[in-house]
MIVO-933098 format. One record per residue: residue in three letters; x, y, z of N, C-alpha, C, O, CB in turn; residue number from 0. Coordinates in steps of 0.02 Angstrom, whole numbers, plus 50000, padded with zeros to 5 digits. Glycine has a CB too. Example, Ala and Ser with C-alpha at 12.3 -4.5 7.8 and 13.67 -1.06 7.14 Angstrom:
2
(pt ALA, (50660, 49716, 50390), (50615, 49775, 50390), (50660, 49835, 50390), (50712, 49834, 50423), (50565, 49776, 50452), 0)
(pt SER, (50642, 49888, 50354), (50684, 49947, 50357), (50645, 50002, 50394), (50670, 50057, 50402), (50704, 49970, 50286), 1)
***
This chain:
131
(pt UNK, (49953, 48922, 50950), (49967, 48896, 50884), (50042, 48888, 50877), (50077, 48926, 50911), (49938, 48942, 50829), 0)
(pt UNK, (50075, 48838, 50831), (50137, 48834, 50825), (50157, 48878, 50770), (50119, 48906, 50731), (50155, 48770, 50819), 1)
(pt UNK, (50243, 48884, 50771), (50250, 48920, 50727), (50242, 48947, 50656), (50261, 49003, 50638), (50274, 48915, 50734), 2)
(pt UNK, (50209, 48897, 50613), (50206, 48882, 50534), (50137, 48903, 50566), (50155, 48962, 50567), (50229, 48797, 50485), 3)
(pt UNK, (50075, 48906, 50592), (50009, 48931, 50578), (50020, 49008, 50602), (49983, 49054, 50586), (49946, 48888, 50620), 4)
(pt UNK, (50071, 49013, 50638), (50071, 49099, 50663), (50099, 49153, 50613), (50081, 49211, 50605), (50122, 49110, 50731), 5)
(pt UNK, (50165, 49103, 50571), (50212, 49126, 50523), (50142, 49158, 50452), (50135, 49214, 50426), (50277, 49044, 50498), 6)
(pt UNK, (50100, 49090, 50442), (50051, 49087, 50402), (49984, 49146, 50398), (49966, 49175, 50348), (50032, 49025, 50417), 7)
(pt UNK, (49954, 49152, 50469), (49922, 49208, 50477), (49966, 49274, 50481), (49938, 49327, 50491), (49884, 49198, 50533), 8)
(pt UNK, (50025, 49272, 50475), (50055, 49350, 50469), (50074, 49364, 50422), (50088, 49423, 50412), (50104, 49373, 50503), 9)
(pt UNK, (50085, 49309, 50367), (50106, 49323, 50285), (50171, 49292, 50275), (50199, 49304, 50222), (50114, 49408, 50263), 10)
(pt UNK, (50198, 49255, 50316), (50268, 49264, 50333), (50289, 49210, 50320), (50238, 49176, 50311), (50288, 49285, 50397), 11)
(pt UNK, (50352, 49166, 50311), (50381, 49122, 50351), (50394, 49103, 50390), (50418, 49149, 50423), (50401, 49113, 50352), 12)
(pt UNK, (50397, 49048, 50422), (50432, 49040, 50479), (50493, 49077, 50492), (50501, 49115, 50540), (50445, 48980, 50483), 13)
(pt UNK, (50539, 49062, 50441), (50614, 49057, 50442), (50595, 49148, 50478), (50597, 49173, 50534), (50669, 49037, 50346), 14)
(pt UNK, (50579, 49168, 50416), (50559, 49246, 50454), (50562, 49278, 50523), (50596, 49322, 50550), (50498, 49256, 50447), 15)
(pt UNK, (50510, 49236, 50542), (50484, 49222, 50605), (50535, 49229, 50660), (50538, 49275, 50701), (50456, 49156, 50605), 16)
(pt UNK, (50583, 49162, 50653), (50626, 49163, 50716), (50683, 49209, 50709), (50716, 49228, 50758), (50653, 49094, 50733), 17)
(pt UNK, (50696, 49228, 50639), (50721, 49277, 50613), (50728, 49354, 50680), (50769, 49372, 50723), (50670, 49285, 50544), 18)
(pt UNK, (50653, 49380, 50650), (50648, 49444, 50687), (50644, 49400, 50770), (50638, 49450, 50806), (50567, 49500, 50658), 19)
(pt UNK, (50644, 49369, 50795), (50617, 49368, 50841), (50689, 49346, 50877), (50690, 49343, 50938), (50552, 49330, 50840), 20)
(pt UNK, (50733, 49334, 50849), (50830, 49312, 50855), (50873, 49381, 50861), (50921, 49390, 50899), (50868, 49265, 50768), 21)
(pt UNK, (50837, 49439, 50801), (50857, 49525, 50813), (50820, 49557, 50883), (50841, 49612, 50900), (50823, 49578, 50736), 22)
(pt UNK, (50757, 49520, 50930), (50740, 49559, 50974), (50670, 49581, 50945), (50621, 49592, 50980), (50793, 49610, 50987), 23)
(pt UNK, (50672, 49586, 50879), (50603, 49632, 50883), (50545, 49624, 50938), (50519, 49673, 50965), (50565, 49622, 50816), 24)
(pt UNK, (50525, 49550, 50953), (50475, 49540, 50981), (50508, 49480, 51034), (50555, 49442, 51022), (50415, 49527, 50931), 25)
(pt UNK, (50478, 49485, 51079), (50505, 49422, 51129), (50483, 49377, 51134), (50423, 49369, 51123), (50510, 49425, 51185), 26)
(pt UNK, (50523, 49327, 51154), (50514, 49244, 51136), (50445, 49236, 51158), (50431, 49272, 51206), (50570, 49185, 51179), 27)
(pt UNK, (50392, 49193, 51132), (50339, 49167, 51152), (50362, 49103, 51215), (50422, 49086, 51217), (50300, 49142, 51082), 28)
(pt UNK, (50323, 49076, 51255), (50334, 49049, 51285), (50321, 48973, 51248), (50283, 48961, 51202), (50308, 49074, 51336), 29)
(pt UNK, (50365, 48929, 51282), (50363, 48869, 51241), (50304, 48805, 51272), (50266, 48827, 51316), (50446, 48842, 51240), 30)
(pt UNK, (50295, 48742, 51256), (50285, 48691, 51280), (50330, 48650, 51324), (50389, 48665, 51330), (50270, 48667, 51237), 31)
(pt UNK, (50307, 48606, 51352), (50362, 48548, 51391), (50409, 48515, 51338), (50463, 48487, 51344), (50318, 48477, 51433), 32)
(pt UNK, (50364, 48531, 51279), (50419, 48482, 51228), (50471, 48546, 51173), (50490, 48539, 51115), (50352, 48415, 51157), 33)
(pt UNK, (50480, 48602, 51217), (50513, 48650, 51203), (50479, 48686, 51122), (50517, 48703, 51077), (50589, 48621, 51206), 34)
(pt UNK, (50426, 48690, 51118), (50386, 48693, 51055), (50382, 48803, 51047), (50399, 48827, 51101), (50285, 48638, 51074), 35)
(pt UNK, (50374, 48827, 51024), (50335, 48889, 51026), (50278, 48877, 51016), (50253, 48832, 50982), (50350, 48937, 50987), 36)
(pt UNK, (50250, 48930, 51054), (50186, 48952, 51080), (50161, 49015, 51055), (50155, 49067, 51088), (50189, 48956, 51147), 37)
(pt UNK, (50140, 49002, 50977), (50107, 49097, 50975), (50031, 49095, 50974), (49990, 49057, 50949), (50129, 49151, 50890), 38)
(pt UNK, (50028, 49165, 51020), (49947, 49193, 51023), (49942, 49248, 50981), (49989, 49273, 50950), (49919, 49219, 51098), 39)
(pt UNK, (49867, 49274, 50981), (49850, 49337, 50965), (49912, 49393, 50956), (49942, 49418, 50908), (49804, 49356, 51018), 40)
(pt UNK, (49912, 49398, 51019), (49975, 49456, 51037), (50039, 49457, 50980), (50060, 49510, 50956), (50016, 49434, 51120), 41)
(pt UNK, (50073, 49369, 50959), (50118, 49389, 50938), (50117, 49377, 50852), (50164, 49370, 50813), (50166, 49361, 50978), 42)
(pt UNK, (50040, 49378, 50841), (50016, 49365, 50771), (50024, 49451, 50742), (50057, 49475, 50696), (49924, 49327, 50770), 43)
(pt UNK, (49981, 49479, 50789), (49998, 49554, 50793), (50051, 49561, 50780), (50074, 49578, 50726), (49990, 49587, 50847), 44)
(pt UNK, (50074, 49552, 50818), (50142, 49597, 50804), (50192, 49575, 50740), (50236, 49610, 50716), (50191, 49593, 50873), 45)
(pt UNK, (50175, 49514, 50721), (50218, 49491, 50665), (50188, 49524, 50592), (50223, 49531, 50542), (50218, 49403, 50664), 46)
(pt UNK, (50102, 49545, 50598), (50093, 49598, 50544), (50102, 49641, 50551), (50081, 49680, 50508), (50052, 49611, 50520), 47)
(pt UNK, (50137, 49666, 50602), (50152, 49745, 50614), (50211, 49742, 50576), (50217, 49781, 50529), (50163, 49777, 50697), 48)
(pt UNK, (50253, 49703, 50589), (50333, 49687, 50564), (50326, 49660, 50502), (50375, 49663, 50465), (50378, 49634, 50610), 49)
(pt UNK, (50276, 49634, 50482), (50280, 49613, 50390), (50251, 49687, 50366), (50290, 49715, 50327), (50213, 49528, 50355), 50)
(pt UNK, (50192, 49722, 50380), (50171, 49797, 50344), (50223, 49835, 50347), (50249, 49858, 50296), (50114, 49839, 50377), 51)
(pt UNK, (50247, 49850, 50418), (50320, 49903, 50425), (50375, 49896, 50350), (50386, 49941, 50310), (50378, 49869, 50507), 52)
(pt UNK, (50412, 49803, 50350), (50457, 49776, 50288), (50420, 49789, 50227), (50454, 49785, 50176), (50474, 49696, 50291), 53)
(pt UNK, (50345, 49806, 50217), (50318, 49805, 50140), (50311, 49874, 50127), (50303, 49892, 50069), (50244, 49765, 50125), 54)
(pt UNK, (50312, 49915, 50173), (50339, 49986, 50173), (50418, 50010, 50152), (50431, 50065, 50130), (50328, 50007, 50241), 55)
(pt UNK, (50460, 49963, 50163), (50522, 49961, 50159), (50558, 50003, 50193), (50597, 50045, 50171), (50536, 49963, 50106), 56)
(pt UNK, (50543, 49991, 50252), (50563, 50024, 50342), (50617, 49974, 50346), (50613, 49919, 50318), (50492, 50014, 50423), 57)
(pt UNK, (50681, 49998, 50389), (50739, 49940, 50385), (50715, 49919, 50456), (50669, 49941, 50491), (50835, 49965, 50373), 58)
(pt UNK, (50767, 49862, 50470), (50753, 49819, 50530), (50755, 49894, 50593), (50702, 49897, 50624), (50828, 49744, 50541), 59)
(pt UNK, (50780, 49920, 50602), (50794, 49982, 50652), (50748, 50028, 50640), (50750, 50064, 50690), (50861, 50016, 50646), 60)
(pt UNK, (50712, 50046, 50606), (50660, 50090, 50575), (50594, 50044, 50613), (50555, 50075, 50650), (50664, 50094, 50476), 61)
(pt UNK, (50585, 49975, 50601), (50543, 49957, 50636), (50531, 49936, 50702), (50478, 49924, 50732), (50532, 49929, 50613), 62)
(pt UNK, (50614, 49934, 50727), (50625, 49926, 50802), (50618, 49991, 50839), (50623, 49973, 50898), (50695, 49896, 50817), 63)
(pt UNK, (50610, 50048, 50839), (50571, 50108, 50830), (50506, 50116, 50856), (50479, 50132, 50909), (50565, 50119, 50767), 64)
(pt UNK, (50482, 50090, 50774), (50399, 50105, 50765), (50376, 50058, 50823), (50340, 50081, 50867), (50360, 50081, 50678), 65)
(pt UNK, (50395, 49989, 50823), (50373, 49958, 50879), (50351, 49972, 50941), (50294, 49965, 50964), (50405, 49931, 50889), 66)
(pt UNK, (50417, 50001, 50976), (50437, 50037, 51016), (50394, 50111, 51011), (50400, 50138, 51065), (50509, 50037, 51006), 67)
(pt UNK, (50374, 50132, 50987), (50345, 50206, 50980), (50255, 50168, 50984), (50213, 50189, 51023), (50377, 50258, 50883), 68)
(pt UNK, (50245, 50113, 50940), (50166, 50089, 50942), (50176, 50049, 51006), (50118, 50048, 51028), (50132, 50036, 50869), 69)
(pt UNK, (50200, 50027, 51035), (50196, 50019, 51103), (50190, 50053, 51152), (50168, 50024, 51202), (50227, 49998, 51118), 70)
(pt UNK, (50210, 50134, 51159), (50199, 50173, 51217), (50140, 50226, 51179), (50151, 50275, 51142), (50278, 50211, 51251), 71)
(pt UNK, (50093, 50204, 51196), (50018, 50247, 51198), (50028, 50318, 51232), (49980, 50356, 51236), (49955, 50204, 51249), 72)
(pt UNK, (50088, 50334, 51254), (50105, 50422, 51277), (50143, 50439, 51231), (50159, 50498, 51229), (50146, 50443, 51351), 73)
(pt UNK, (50167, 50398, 51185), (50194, 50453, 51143), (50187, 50503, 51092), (50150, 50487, 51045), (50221, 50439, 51126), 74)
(pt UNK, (50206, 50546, 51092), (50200, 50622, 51048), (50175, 50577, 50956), (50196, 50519, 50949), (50316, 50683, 51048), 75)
(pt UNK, (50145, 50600, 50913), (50133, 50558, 50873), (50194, 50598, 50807), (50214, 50574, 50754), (50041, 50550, 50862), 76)
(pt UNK, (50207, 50656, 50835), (50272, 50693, 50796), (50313, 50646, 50802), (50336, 50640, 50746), (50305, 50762, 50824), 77)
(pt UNK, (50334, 50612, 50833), (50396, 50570, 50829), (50388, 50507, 50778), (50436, 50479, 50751), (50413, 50544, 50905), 78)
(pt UNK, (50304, 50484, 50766), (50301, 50425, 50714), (50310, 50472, 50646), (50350, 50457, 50602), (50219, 50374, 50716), 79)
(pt UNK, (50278, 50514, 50645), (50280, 50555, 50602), (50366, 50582, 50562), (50386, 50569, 50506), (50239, 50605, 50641), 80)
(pt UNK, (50390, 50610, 50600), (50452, 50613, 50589), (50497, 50538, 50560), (50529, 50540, 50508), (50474, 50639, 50655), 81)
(pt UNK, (50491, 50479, 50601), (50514, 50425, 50553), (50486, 50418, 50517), (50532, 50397, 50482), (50524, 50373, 50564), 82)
(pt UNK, (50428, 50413, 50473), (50382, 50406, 50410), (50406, 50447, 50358), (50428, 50424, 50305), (50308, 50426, 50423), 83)
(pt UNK, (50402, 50518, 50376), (50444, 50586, 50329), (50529, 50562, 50335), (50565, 50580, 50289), (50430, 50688, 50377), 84)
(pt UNK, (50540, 50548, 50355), (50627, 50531, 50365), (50634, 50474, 50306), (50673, 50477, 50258), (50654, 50491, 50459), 85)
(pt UNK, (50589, 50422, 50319), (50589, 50342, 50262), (50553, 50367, 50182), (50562, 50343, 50126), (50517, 50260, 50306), 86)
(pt UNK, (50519, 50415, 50201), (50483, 50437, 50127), (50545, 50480, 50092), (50563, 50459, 50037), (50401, 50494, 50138), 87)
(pt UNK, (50583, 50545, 50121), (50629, 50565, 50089), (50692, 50509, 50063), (50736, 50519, 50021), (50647, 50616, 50130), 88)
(pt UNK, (50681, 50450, 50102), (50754, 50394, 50064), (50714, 50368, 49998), (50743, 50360, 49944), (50786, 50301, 50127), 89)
(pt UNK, (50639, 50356, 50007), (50614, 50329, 49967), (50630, 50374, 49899), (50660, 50354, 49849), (50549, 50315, 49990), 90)
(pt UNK, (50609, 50425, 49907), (50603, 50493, 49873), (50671, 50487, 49835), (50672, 50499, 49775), (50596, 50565, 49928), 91)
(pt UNK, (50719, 50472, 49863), (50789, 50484, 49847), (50813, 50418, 49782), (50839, 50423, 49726), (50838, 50478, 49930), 92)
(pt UNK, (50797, 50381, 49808), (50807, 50313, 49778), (50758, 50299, 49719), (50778, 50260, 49676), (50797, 50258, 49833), 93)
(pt UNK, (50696, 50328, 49711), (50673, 50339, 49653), (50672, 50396, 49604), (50646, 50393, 49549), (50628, 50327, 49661), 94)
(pt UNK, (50705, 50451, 49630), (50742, 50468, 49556), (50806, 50438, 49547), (50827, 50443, 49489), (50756, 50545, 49543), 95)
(pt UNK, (50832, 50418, 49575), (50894, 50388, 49571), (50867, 50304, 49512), (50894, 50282, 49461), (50929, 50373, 49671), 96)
(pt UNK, (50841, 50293, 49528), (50792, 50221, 49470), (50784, 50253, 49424), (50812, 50229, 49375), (50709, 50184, 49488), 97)
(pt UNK, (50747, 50315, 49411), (50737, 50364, 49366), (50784, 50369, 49321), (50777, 50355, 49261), (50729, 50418, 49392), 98)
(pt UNK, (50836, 50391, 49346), (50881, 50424, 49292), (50933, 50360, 49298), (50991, 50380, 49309), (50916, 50513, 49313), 99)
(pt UNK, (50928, 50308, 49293), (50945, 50253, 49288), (50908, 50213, 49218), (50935, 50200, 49165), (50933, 50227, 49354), 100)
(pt UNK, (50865, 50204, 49231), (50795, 50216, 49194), (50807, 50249, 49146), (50810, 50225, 49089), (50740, 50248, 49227), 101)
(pt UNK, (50816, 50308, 49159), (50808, 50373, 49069), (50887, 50334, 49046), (50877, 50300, 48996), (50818, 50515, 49086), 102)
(pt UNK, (50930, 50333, 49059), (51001, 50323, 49036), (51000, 50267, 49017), (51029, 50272, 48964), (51054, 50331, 49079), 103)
(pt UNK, (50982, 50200, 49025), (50981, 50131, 48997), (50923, 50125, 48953), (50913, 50071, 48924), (50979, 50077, 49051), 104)
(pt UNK, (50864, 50196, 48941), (50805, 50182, 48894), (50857, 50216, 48844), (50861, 50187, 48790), (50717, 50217, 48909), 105)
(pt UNK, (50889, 50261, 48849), (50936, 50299, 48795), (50988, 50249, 48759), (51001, 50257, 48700), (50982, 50360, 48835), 106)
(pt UNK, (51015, 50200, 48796), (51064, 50153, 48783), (51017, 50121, 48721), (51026, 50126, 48660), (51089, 50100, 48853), 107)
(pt UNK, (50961, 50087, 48760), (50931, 50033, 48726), (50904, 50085, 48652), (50915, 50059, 48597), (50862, 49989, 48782), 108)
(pt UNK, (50884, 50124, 48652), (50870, 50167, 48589), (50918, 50175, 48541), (50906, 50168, 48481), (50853, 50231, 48604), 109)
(pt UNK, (50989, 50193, 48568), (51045, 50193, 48523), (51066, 50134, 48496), (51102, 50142, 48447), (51096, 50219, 48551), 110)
(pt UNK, (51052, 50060, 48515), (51064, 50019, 48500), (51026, 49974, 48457), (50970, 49953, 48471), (51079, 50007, 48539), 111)
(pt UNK, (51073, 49954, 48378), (51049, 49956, 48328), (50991, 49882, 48341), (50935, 49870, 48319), (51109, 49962, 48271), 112)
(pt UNK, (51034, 49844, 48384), (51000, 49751, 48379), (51002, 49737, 48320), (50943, 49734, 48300), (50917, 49729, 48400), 113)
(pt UNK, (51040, 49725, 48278), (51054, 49686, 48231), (51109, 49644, 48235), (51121, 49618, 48290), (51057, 49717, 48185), 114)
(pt UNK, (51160, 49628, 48168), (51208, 49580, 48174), (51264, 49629, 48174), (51320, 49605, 48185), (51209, 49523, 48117), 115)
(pt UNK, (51261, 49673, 48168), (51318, 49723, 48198), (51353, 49723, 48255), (51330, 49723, 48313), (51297, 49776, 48206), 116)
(pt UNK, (51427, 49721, 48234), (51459, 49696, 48303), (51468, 49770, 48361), (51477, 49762, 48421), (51549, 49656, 48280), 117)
(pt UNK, (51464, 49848, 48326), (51458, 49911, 48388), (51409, 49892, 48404), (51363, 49861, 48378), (51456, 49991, 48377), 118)
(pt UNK, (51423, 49919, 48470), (51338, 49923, 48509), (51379, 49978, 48567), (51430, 49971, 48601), (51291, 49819, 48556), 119)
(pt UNK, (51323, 50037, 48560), (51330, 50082, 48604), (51327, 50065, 48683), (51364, 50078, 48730), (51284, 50126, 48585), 120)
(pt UNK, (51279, 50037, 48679), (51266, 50012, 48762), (51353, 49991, 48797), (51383, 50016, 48845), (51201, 49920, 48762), 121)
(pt UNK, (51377, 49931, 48744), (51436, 49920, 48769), (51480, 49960, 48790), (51512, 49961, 48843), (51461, 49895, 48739), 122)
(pt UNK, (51478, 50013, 48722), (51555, 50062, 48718), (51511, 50117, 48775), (51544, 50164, 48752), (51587, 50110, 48610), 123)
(pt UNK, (51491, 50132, 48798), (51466, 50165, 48864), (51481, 50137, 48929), (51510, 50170, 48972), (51397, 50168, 48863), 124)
(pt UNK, (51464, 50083, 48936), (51491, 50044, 49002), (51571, 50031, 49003), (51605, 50023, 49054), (51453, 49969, 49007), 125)
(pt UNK, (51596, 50031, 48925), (51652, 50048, 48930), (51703, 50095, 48945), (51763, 50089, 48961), (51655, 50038, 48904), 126)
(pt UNK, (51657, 50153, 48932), (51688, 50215, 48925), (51676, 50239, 49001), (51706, 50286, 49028), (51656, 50264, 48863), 127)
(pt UNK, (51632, 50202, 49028), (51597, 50232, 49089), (51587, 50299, 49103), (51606, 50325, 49155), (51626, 50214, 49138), 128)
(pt UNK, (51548, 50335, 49046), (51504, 50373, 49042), (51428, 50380, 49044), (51396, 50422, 49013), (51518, 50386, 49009), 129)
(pt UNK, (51407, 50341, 49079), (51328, 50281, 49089), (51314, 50333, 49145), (51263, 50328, 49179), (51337, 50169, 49123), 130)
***
């Protein structure tokens, strides 16, 4: 299949596509005489491996990894494990961090009257940069 039906069965774009495949993740498919790509099975796979990994929000190196780790069938499964607990504690991190981002701009928006009043707390906070 060419690229736009392979991009298509993996969820993806193209652009995507030659994307990861320009970082290494996966290696070039072999082409046609008319220099075309060529994807099979194999590299449909692997392009949902690499769209589930990104909807997890695994960085490009996090999935060059997992790849690499779901490719060798000897490996220890502590080691997938360990990057999963490693990406969940950033996750972990970054949503209280939204959180109290979150509580502090619901506090703004509460103090603030919305009327034709020219104070507005929200402002004099970002001003004060005490936010």
């Amino acid at each position: 299949m060419n690229i736009g039906d392979a991009a298509r069965a993996a969820g993806m774009s193209a652009k995507m596509v030659r994307h990861y495949e320009s970082l290494g993740l996966f290696a070039a498919p072999p082409r046609t005489d008319a220099g075309y790509r060529v994807y099979g099975p194999r590299e449909v796979h692997l392009l949902r491996f690499i769209r589930h990994s990104r909807d997890l929000g695994f960085s490009l190196e996090q999935i060059r990894t997992l790849l690499s780790l779901w490719q060798d069938r000897d490996r220890p499964s502590r080691e997938v494990r360990a990057l999963a607990q490693a990406h969940l504690a950033e996750l972990e991190a970054k949503l209280a961090e939204l959180n109290a981002m979150k509580a502090t701009l619901q506090a703004l928006v509460t103090s603030c009257h919305g009327d034709d009043r020219p104070d507005c707390p929200i402002l004099s906070t970002l001003e004060a940069g005490t936010a």
